[in-house]
C-alpha beads as a LAMMPS data file, in Angstrom:
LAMMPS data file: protein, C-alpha beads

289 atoms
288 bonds

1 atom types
1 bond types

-500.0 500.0 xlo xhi
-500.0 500.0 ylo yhi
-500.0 500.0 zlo zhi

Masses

1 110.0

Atoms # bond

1 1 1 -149.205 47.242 -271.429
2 1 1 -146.065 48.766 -269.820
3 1 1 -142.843 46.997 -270.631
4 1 1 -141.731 47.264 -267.344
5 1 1 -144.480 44.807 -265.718
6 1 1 -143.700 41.709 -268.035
7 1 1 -140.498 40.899 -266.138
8 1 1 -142.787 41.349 -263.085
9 1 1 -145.082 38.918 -264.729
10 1 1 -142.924 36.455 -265.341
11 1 1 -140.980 36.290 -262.239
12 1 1 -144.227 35.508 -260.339
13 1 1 -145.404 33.139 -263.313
14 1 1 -141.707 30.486 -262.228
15 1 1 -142.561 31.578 -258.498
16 1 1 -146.129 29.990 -259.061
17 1 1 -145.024 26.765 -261.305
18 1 1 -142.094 26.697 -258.709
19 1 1 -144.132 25.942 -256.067
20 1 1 -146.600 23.693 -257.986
21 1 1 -143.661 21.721 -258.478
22 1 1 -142.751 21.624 -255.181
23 1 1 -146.066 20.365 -253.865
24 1 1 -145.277 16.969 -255.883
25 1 1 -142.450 15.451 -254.565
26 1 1 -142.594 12.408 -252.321
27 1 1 -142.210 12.658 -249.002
28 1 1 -140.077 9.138 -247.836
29 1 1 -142.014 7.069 -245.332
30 1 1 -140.270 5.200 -242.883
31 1 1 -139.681 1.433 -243.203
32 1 1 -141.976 -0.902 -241.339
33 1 1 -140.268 -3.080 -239.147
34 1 1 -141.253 -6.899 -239.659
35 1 1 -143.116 -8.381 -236.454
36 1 1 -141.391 -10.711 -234.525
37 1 1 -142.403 -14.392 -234.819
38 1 1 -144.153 -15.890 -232.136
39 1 1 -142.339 -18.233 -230.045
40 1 1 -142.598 -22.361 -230.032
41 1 1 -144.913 -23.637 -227.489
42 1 1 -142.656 -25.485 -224.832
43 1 1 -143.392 -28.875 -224.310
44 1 1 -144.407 -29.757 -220.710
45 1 1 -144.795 -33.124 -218.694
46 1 1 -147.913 -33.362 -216.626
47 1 1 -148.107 -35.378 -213.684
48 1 1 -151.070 -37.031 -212.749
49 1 1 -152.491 -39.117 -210.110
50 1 1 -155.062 -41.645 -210.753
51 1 1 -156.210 -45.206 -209.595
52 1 1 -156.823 -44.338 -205.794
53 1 1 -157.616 -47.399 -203.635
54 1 1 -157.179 -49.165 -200.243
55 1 1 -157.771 -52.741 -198.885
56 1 1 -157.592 -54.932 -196.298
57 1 1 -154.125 -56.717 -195.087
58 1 1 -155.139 -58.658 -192.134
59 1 1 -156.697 -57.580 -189.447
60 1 1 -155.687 -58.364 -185.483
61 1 1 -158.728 -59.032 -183.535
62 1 1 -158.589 -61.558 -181.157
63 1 1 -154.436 -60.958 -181.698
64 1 1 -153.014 -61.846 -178.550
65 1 1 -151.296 -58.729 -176.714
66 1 1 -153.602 -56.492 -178.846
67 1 1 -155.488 -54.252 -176.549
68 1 1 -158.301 -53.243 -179.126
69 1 1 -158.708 -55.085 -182.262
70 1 1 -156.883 -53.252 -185.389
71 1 1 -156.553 -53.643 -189.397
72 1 1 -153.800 -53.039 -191.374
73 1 1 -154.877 -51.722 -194.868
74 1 1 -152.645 -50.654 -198.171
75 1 1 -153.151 -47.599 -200.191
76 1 1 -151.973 -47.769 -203.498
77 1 1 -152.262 -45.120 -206.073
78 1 1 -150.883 -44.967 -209.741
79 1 1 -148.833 -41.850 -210.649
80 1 1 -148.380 -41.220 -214.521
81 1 1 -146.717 -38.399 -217.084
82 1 1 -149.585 -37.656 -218.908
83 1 1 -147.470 -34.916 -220.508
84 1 1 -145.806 -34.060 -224.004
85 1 1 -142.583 -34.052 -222.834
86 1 1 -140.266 -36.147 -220.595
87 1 1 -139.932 -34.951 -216.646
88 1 1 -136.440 -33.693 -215.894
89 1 1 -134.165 -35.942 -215.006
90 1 1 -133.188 -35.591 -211.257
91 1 1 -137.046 -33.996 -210.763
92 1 1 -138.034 -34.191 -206.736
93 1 1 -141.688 -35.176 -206.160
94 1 1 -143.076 -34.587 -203.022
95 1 1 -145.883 -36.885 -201.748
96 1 1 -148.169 -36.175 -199.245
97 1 1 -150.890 -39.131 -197.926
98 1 1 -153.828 -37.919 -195.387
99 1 1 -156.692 -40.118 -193.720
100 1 1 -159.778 -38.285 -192.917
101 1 1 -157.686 -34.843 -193.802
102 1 1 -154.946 -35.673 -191.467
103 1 1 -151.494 -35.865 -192.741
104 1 1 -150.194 -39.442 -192.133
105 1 1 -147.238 -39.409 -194.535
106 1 1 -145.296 -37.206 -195.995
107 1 1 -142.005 -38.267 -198.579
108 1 1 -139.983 -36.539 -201.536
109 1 1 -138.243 -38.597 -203.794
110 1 1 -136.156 -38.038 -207.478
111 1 1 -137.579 -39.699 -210.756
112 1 1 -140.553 -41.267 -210.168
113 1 1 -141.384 -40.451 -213.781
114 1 1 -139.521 -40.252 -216.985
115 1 1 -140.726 -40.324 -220.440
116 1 1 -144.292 -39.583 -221.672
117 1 1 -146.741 -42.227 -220.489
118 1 1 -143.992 -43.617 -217.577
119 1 1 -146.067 -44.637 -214.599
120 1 1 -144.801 -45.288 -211.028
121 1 1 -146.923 -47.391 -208.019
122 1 1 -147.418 -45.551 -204.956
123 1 1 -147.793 -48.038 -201.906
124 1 1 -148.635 -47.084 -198.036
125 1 1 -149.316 -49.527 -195.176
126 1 1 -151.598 -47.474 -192.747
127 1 1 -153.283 -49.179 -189.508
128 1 1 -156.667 -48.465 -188.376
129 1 1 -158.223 -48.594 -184.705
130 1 1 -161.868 -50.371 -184.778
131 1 1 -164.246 -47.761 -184.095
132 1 1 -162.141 -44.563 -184.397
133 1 1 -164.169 -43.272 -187.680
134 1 1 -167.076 -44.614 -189.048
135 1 1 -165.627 -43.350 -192.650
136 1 1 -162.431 -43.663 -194.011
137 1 1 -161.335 -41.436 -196.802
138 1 1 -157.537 -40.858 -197.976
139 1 1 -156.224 -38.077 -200.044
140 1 1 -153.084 -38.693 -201.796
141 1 1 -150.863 -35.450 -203.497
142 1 1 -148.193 -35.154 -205.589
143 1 1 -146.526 -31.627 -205.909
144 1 1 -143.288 -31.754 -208.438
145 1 1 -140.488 -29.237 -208.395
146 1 1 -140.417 -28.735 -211.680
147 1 1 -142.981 -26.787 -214.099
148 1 1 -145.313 -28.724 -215.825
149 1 1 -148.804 -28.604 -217.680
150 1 1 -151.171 -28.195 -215.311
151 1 1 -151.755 -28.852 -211.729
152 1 1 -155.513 -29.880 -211.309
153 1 1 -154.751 -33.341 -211.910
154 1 1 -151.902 -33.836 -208.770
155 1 1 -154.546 -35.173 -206.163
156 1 1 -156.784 -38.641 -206.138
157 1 1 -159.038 -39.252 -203.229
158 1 1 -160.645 -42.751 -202.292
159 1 1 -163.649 -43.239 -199.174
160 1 1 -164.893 -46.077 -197.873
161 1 1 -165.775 -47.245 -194.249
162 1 1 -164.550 -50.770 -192.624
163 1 1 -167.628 -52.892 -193.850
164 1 1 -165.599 -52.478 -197.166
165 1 1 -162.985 -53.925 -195.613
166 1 1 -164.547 -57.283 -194.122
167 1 1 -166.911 -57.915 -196.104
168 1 1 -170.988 -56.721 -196.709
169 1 1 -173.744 -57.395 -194.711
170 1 1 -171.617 -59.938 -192.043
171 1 1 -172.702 -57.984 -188.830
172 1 1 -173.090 -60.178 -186.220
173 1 1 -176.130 -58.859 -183.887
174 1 1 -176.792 -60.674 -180.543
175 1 1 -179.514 -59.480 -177.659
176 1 1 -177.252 -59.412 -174.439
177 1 1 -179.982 -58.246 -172.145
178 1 1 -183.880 -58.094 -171.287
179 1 1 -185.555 -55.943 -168.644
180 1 1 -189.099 -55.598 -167.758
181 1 1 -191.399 -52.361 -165.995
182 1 1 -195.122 -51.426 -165.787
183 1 1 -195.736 -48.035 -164.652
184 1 1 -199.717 -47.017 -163.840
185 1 1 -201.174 -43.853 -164.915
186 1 1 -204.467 -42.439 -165.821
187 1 1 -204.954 -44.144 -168.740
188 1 1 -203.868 -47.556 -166.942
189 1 1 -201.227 -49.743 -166.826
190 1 1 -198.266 -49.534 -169.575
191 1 1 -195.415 -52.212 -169.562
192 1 1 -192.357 -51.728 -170.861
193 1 1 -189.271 -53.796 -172.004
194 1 1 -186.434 -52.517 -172.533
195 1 1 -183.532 -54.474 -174.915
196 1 1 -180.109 -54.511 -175.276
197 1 1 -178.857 -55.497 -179.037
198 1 1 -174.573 -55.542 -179.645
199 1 1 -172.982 -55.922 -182.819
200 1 1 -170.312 -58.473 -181.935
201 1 1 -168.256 -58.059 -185.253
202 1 1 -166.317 -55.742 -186.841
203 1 1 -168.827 -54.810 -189.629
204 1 1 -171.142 -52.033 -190.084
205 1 1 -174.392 -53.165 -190.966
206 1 1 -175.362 -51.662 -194.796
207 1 1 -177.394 -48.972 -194.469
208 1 1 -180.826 -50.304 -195.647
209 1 1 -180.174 -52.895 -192.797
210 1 1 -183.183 -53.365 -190.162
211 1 1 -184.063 -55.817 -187.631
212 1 1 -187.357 -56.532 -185.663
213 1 1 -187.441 -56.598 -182.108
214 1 1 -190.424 -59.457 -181.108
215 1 1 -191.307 -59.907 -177.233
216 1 1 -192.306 -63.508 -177.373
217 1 1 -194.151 -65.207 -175.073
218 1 1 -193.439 -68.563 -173.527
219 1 1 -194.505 -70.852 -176.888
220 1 1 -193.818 -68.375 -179.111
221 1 1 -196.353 -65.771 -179.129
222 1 1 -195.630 -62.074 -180.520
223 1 1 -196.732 -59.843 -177.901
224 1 1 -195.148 -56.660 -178.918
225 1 1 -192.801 -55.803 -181.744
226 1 1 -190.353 -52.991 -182.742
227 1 1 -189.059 -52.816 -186.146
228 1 1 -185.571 -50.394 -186.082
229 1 1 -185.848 -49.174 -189.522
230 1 1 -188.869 -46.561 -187.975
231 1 1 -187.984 -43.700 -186.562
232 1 1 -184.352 -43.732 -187.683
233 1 1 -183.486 -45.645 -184.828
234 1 1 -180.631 -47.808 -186.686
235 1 1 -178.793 -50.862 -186.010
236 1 1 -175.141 -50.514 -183.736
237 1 1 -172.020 -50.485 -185.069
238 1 1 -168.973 -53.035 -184.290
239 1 1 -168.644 -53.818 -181.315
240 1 1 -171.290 -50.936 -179.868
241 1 1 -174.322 -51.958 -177.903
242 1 1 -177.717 -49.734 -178.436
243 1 1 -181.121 -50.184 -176.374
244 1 1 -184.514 -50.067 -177.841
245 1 1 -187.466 -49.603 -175.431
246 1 1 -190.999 -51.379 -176.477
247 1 1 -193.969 -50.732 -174.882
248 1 1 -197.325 -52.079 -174.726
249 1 1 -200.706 -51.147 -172.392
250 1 1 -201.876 -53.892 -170.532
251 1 1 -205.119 -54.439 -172.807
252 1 1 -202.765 -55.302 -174.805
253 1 1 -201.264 -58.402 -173.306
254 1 1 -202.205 -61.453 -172.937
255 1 1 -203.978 -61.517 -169.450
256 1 1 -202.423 -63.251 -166.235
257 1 1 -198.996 -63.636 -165.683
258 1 1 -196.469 -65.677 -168.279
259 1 1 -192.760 -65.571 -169.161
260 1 1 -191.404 -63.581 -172.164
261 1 1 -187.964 -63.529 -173.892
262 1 1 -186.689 -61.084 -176.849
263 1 1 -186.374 -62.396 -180.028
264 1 1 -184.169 -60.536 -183.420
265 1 1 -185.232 -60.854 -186.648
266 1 1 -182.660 -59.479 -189.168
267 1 1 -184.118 -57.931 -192.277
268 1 1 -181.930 -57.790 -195.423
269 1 1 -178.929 -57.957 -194.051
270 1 1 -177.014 -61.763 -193.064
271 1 1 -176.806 -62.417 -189.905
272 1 1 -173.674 -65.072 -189.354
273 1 1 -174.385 -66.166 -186.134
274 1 1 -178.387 -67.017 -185.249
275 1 1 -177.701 -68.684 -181.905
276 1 1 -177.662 -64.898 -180.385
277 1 1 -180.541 -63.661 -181.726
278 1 1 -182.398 -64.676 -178.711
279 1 1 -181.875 -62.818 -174.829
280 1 1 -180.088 -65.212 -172.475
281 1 1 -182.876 -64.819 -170.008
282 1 1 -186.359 -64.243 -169.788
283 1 1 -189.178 -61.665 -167.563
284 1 1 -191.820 -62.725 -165.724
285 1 1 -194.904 -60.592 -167.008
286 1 1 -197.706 -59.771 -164.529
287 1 1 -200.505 -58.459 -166.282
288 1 1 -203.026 -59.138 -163.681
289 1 1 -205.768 -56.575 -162.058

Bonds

1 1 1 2
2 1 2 3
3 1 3 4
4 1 4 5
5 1 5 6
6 1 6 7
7 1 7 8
8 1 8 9
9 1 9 10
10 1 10 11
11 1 11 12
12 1 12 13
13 1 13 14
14 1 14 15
15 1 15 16
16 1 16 17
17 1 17 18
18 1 18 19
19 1 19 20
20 1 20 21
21 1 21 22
22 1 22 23
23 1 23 24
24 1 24 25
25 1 25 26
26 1 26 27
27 1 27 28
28 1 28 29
29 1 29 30
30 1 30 31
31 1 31 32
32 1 32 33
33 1 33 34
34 1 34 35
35 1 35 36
36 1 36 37
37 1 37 38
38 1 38 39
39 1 39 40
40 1 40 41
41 1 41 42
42 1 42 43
43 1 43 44
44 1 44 45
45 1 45 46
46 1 46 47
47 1 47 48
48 1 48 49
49 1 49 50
50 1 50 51
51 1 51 52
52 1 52 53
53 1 53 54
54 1 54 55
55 1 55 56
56 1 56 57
57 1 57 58
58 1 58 59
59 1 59 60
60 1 60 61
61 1 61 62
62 1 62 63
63 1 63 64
64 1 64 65
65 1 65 66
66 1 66 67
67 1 67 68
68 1 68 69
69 1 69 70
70 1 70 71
71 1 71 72
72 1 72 73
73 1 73 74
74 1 74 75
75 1 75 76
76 1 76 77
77 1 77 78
78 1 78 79
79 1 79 80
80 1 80 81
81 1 81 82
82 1 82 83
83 1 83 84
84 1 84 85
85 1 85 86
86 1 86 87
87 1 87 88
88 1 88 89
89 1 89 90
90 1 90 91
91 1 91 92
92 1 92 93
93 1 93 94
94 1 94 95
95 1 95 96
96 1 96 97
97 1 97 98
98 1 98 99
99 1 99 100
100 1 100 101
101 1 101 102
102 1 102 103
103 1 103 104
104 1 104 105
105 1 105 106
106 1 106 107
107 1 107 108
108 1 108 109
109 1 109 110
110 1 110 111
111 1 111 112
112 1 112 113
113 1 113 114
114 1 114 115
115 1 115 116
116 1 116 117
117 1 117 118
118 1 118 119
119 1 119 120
120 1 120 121
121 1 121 122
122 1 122 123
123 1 123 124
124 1 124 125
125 1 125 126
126 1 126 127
127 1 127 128
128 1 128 129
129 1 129 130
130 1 130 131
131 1 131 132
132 1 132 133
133 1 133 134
134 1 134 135
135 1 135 136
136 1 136 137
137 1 137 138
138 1 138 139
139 1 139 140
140 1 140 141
141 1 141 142
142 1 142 143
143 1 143 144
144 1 144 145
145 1 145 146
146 1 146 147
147 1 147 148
148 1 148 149
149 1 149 150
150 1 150 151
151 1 151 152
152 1 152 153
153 1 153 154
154 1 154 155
155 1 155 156
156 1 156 157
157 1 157 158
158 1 158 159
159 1 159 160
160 1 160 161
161 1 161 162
162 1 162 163
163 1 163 164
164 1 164 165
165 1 165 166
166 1 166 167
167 1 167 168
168 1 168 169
169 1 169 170
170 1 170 171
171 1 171 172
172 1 172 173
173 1 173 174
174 1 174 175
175 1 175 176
176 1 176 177
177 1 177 178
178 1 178 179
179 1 179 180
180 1 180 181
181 1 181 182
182 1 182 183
183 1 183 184
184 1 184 185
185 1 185 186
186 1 186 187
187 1 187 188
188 1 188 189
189 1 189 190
190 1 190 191
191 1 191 192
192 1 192 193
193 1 193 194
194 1 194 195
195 1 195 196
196 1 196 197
197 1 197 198
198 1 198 199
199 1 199 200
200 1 200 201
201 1 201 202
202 1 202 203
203 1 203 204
204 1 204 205
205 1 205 206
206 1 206 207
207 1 207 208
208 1 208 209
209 1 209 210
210 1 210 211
211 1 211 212
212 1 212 213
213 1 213 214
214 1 214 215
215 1 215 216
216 1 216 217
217 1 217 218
218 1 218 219
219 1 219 220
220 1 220 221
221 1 221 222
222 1 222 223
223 1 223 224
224 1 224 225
225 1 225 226
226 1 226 227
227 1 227 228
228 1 228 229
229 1 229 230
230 1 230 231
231 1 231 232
232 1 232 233
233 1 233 234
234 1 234 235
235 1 235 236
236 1 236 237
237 1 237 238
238 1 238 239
239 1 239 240
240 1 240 241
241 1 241 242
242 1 242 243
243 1 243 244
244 1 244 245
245 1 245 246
246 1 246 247
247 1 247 248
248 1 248 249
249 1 249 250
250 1 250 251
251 1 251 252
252 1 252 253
253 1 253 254
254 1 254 255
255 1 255 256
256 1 256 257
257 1 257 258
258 1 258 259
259 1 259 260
260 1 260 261
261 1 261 262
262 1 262 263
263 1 263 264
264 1 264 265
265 1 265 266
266 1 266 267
267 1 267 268
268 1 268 269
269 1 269 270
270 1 270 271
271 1 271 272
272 1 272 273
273 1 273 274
274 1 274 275
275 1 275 276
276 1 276 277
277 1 277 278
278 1 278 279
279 1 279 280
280 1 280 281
281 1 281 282
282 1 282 283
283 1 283 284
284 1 284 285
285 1 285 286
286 1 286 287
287 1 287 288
288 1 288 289
């Protein structure tokens, strides 16, 4: 071998172990930064409503000067920090009240709650016409100005109607009125009696209520009957008056002529006056060829 290549050689032989050398250093890595810890959970108050109600002050009929008979009812509802944490102090609530989803009050007022588990009574004095709704529901909400857990829980609703109010199964029914027809057709003669019943109280009858409907004749003879649970004819409400119609054909009746009167029968409800539960007057009946 030539002399002259070893120094060739060699000076590629450090090039090589030069770079093999090289190749195994450590290339630095960047630091990882640490995550940031999460932040506390904030503790919140929660207002809540609960304990919706109304009931009966005293009511005005037969009041004199009062041109249709009224009640006066309260509504009371219970408001309550149901929370983790205090409400602020100077926090505004607004309150809105609505009867059968009509705004009938509206308020705002500062520290109705306080710590956790504070409660504060909510009172309204509302008055009701007889007559003007069968039902009466009222909505009460509370909207704070302040944050606070949740807000599903700032309404309470109560319903009811004004039987509630005076008392179940009181309605006073009374027959104000008898009338008496025949007409003749093909198939004969058909009579027909007509009957006038008014609730004369301020109660609704319950809703199972019925009543039967007897034409009686003189001595106390059922010669036709209607019974107003058929039909879904119903019973009236205060202080309404409703007309059933009864008919019978004249093979029916009792043959000749005779005097009839309308007698009501109240089933399941009580009825606290009895003495009107017959018609004032009576119908001459002429069943005759």
């Amino acid at each position: 071998m030539s002399m002259r290549k070893i120094p060739f050689m060699v000076g590629g032989l450090v090039f090589v172990l030069a770079a093999a050398l090289g190749g195994r250093q450590t290339v630095p890595q960047t630091p990882t930064r640490p995550r940031p810890l999460p932040r506390p959970v904030k503790l919140l108050p929660d207002v809540e409503v609960k304990g919706a109600r109304f009931s009966l002050i005293s009511t005005e009929l037969g009041k004199p000067g009062v041109e249709f008979p009224r009640d006066t009812v309260r509504f009371t509802a219970t408001l309550k920090n149901a929370g983790l944490a205090p409400c602020p102090e100077g926090g505004s609530f607004h309150i809105q009240l609505t009867r059968n989803g009509v705004a009938i009050a509206n308020s705002t007022a500062s520290d109705l709650l306080g710590a956790v588990g504070s409660t504060y009574s909510y009172s309204w004095v509302d008055t009701i016409v007889h007559g003007q709704a069968k039902e009466l529901s009222y909505t009460i909400t509370v909207s704070p100005a302040f944050l606070e857990l949740t807000g599903n829980n700032n309404s309470a609703s109560c319903m009811g109607y004004e039987g509630m109010l005076h008392g179940f199964g009181g309605a006073d029914l009374g027959i104000t009125n008898l009338t008496s027809s025949f007409v003749d057709g093909p198939a004969g003669r058909t009579f027909y009696f007509v009957v006038t019943v008014r609730n004369n109280s301020l109660v609704y009858p319950s809703i199972s209520a019925t009543a039967y409907i007897y034409i009686n004749k003189d001595g106390g003879q059922h010669v036709a009957m209607l019974d107003t649970g058929q039909g879904g004819l119903g019973l009236p409400d205060p202080l309404v008056s409703k007309s059933y119609t009864l008919s019978r054909k004249a093979s029916e009746l009792p043959a000749g002529n005779f005097w009839a009167r309308a007698v009501l029968e109240n089933q399941r409800d009580y009825d606290p006056v009895g003495s009107n539960n017959v018609s004032p007057g009576r119908v001459l009946v002429r069943n005759t060829p």
